[in-house]
N, C-alpha and C positions, 0 to 999 in steps of 0.2 A: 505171852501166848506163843506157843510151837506153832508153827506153820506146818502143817502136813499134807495141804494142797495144792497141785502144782496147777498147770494150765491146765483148763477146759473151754472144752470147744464143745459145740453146738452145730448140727446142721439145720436150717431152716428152711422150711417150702414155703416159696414165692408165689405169686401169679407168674403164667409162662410172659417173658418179656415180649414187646412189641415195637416195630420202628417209631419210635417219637416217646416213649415212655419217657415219665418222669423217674427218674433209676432213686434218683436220694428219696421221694417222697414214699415211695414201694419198700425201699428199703426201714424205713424208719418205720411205716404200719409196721410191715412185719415186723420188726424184731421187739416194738410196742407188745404187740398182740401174742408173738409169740411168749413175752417176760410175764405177761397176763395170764394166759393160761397155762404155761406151763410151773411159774410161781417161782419166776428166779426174776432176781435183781439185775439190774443193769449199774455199773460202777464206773467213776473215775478211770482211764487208766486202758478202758475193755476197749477191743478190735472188733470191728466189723468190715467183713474181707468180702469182696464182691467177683465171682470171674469174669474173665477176659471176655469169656462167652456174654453172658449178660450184657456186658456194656457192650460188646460189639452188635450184638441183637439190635439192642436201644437205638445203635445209633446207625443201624441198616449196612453195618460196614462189614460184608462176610459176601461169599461167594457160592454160586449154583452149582450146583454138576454141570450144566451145560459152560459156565463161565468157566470153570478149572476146564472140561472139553476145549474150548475155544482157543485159548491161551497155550495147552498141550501141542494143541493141532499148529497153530502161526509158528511154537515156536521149534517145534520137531519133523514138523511132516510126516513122512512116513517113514520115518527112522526108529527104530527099536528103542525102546525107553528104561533103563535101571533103575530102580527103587530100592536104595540100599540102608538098609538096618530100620525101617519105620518105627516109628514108638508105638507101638498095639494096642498099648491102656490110653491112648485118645479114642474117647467113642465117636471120635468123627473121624479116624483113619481110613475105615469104609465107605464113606461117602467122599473122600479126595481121590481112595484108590478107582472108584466108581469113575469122577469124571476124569482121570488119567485113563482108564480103560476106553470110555467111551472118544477120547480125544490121538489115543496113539494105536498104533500097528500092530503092536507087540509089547508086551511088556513082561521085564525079566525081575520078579522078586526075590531080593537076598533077606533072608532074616537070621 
């Protein structure tokens, strides 16, 4: 038999994570529930890919705006701050550039 399938992927919606979740046990409904109704197989072999976000969610390890503020501020004072070449396709760029803004003087963005 020809193979003529290469990889597929799937995106799946979760419940939003919370500090102390069980990450494997959320993971496993879903991807259970998701093979259920959507009417695919689970196989030998298949990936199930979690992000960074997720598990850092879980396990309460990420930072505020006032926290990234705080940290800006001990470690710059009121010195002018550069931000050079950010990655933009993080949709959490805006909220780091947030507590850099709320934490320094000035800040000089290069993109």
């Amino acid at each position: 038999m020809e193979r003529i399938v290469g990889t597929a992927v799937r995106g799946l919606r979760a419940p939003i994570m919370k500090e102390g979740d069980d990450i494997a046990k959320i993971v496993v409904d879903t991807v259970l529930k998701a093979s259920e109704i959507e009417d695919f197989s689970i196989n030998d072999k298949d990936i199930v890919s979690i992000t960074e976000s997720v598990v850092a969610r879980a396990q309460g390890n990420y930072a505020s705006i006032d926290d990234i503020s705080k940290d800006i501020s001990s470690r710059f004072g009121e010195e002018n701050i550069g931000v050079i070449f950010p990655i933009l396709s993080r949709n959490r760029f805006a909220i780091c550039l947030r507590g850099i803004a709320k934490g320094a003087k000035k800040i000089v963005l290069m993109l």
